[in-house]
Backbone bond lengths (Angstrom), bond angles and torsions (degrees), N, CA, C in turn:
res aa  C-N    CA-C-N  psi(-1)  N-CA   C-N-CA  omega(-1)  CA-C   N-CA-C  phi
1 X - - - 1.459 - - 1.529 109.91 -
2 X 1.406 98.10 139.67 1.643 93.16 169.87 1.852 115.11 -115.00
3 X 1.596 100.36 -178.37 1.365 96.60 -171.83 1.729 96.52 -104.40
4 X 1.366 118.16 142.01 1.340 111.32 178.01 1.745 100.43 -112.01
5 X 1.314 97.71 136.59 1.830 100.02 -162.83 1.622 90.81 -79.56
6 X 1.125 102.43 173.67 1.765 116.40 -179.53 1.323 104.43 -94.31
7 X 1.460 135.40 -5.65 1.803 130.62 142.36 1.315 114.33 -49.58
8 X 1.433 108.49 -60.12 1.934 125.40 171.40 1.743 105.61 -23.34
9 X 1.552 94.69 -71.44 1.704 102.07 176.26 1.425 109.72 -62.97
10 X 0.980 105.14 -52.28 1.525 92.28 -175.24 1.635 125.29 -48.90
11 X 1.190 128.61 -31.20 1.600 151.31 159.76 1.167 90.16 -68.16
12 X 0.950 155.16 -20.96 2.038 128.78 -155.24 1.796 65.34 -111.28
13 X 0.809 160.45 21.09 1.898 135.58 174.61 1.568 93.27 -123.10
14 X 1.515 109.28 102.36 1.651 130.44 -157.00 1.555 89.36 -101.87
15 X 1.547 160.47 -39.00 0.844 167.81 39.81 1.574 99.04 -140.52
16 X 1.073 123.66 52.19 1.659 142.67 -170.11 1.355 94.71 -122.15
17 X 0.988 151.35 134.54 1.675 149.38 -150.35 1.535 92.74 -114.90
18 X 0.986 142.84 -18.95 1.612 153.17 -170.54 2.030 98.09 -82.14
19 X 1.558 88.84 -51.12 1.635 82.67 -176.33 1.355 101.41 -88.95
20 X 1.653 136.20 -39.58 1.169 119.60 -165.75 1.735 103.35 -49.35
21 X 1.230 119.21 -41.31 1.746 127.59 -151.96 1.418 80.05 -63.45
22 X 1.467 136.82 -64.59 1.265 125.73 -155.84 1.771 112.47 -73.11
23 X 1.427 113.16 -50.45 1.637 110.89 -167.58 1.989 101.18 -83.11
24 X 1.187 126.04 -23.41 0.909 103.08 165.48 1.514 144.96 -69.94
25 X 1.296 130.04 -33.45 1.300 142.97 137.82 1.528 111.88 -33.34
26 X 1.403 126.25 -55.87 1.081 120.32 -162.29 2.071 103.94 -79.86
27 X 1.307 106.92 -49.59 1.600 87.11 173.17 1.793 124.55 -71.38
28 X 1.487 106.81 -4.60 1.802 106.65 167.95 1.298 99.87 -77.90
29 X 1.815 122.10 -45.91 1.869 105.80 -164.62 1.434 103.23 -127.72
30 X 1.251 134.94 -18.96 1.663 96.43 178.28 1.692 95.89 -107.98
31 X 1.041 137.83 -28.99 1.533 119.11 162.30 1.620 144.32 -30.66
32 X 1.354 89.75 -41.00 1.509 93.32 158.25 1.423 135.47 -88.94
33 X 1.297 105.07 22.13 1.635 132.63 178.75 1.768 113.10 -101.67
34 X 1.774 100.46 -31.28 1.246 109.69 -159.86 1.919 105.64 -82.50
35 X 1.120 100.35 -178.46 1.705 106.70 162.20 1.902 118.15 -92.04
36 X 1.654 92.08 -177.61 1.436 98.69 -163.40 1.320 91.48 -79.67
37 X 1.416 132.64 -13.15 1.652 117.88 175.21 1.671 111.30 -75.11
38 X 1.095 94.31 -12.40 2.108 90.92 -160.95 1.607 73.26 -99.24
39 X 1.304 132.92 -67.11 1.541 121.62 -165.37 2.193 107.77 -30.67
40 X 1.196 105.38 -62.53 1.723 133.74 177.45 1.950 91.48 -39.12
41 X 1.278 110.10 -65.05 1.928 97.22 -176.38 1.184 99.50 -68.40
42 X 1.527 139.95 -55.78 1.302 126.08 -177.34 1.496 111.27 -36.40
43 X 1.059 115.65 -64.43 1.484 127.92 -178.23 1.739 105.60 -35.86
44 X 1.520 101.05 -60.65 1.804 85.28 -178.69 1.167 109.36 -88.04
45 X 1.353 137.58 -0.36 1.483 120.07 156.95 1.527 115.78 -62.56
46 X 1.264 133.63 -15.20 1.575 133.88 169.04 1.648 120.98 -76.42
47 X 1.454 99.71 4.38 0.967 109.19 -158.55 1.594 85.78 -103.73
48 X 1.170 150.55 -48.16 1.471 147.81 107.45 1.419 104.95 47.13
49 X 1.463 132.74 89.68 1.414 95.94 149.65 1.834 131.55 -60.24
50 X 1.528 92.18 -178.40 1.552 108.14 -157.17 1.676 97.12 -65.65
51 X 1.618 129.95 -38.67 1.322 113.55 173.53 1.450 128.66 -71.48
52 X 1.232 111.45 -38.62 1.592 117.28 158.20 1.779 109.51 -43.67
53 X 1.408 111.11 -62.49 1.446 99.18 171.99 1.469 131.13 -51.04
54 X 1.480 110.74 -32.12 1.784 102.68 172.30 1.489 106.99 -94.43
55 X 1.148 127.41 -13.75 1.585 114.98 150.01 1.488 122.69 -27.20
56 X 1.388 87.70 -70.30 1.630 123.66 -173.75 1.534 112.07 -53.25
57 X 1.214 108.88 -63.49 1.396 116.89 -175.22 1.963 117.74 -64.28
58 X 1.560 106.47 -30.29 1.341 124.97 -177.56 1.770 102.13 -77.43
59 X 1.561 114.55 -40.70 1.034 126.49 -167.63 1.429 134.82 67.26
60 X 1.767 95.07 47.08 1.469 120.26 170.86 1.073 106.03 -101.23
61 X 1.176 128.87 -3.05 1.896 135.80 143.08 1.475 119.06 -129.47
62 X 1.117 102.35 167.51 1.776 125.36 169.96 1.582 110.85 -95.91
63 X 1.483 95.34 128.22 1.685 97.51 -168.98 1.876 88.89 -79.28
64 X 1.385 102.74 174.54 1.423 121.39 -142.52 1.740 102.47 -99.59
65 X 1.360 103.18 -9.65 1.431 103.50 -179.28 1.374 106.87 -152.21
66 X 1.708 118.43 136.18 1.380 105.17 163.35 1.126 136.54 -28.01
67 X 1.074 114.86 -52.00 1.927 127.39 -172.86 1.553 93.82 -67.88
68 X 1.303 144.65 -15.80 1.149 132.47 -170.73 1.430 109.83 -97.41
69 X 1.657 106.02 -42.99 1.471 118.31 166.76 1.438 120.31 -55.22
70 X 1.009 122.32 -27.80 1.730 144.75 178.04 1.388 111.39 -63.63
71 X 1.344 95.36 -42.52 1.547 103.51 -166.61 1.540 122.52 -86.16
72 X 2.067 94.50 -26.81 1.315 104.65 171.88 1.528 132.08 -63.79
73 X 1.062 97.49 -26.87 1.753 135.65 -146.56 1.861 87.03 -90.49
74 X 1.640 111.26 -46.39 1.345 124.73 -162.78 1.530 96.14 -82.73
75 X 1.234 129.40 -16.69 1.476 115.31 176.14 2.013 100.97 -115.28
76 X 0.819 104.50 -55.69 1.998 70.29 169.76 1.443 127.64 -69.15
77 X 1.551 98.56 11.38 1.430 91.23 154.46 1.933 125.95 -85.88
78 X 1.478 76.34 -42.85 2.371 100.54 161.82 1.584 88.54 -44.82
79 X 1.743 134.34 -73.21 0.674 120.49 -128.34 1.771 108.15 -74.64
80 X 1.344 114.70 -29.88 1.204 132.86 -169.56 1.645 101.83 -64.83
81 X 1.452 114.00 -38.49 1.461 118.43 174.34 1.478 98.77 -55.41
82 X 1.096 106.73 -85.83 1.766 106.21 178.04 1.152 134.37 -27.38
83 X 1.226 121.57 -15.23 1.646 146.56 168.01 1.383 110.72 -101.17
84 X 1.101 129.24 -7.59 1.746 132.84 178.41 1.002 108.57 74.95
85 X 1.702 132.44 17.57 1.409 121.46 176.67 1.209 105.05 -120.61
86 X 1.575 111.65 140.56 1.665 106.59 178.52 1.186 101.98 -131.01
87 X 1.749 126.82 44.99 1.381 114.98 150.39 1.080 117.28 -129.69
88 X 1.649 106.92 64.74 1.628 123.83 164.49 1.666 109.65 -108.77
């Protein structure tokens, strides 16, 4: 388990209600479950602005790097658990 600092959260709150629903949940409960490699892509996926991220996340684009695509893919998948659906 890792520790996610309160900067971490503080950056995952995009104030776009599309991304808060998804990155906020995911850096309070399955992030601190993950490793220091998944913490490291999260990290530069915030680095993303907020339209690139609902591109990305909607999938009216392709994020720009594997490790970014990885990472996207790895939290609406969290998120779909948390919602009881697992065919996202």
């Amino acid at each position: 388990m890792i520790e996610v600092s309160g900067k971490l959260k503080w950056q995952s709150r995009r104030g776009m209600r599309e991304l808060d629903l998804m990155l906020l949940p995911f850096v309070e409960i399955d992030l601190p479950k993950c490793d220091e490699a998944t913490l490291k892509a999260y990290t530069d996926l915030l680095e993303a602005s907020d339209l690139e991220l609902v591109r990305w996340f909607n999938g009216t684009e392709t994020a720009d790097s594997q490790s970014r695509i990885d990472i996207i893919d790895f939290i609406k998948k969290c998120h779909a658990t948390r919602m009881g659906r697992e065919d996202v």
